[in-house]
Residue, then its C-alpha position, 0 to 999 in steps of 0.5 A: x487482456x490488456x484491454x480488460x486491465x485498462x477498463x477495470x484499473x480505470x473503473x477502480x481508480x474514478x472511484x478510488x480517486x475520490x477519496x483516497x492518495x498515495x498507496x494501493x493494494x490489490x488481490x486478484x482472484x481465480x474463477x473460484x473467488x480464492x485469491x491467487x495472488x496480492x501485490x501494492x503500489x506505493x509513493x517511495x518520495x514525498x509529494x512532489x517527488x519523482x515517485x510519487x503517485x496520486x490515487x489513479x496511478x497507484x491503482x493503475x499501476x497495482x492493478x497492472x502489476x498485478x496482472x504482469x506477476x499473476x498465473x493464467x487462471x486470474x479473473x478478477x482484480x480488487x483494489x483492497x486497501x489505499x490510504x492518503x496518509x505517511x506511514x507504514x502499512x503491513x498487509x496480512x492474511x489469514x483463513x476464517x475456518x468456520x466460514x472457509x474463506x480467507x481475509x486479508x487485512x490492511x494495517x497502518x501506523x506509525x511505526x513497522x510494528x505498530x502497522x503489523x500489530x493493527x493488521x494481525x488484529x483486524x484478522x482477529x476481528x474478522x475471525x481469521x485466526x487459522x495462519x495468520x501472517x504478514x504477506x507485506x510490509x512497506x513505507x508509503x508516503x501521502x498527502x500530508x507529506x508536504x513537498x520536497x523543498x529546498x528549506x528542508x534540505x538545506x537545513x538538513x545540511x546544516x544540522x550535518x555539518x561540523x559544529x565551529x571551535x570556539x576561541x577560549 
């Protein structure tokens, strides 16, 4: 089976890697094509940090994950969702009853409420109106976060220390 992971996270991730860094999400399916389970993978430091991850090991580690967490009747694995910015992401879920099938959709934005708002509105688009609801939430950085440097950490420390007392 391990050997099953490795061609598909390396297939998803040549084709992820062209466009995208930094998160991944991905679903796995059963024999019937219903999902079974759903789980991510994303950068917790900014560029250059120690958990940062590009494209292919997002995917990689997604897909691994995924196949670690899921029950014995997972066939298939999908890279559902991946983006190259900072920001916050919210996963949802939801069943479109007229075509029987359910929808998972990926919001992003500034804010928490703002990335919940974006995916709970992409399941409406999609007609997923049955229990809609959010499966994750996560922070993730990308790209455009720049790197950890030592300017902004010092000047994190100055904004922290004690003002001086001025002499009247």
């Amino acid at each position: 089976m391990s050997i099953r992971v490795a061609v598909f996270a390396a297939i998803s991730c040549v084709v992820a890697r062209l466009t995208f860094a930094g998160d991944a999400i991905a679903i796995g399916y059963n024999y019937d094509g219903v999902w079974t389970s759903v789980t991510y993978n994303r950068s917790s430091t900014p560029k250059g940090g120690a958990h940062y991850h590009d494209a292919t090991q997002a995917c990689a580690f997604a897909v691994r994950d995924l196949w670690a967490r899921a029950s014995d009747d997972l066939v298939r694995a999908e890279i559902v969702g991946q983006s190259d910015r900072t920001g916050y992401v919210a996963i949802a879920q939801g069943k479109a009853i007229e075509r029987s099938k359910d929808v998972t959709a990926v919001g992003r934005g500034k804010s928490q409420n703002e990335a919940d708002a974006n995916a709970l509105k992409l399941l409406n688009a999609r007609e997923a109106t049955t229990e809609p609801a959010i499966v994750y939430r996560y922070f993730s950085y990308g790209e455009d976060s720049g790197s950890r440097s030592r300017a902004k950490r010092a000047s994190k420390r100055i904004a922290t220390s004690q003002p001086n007392k001025r002499r009247t």
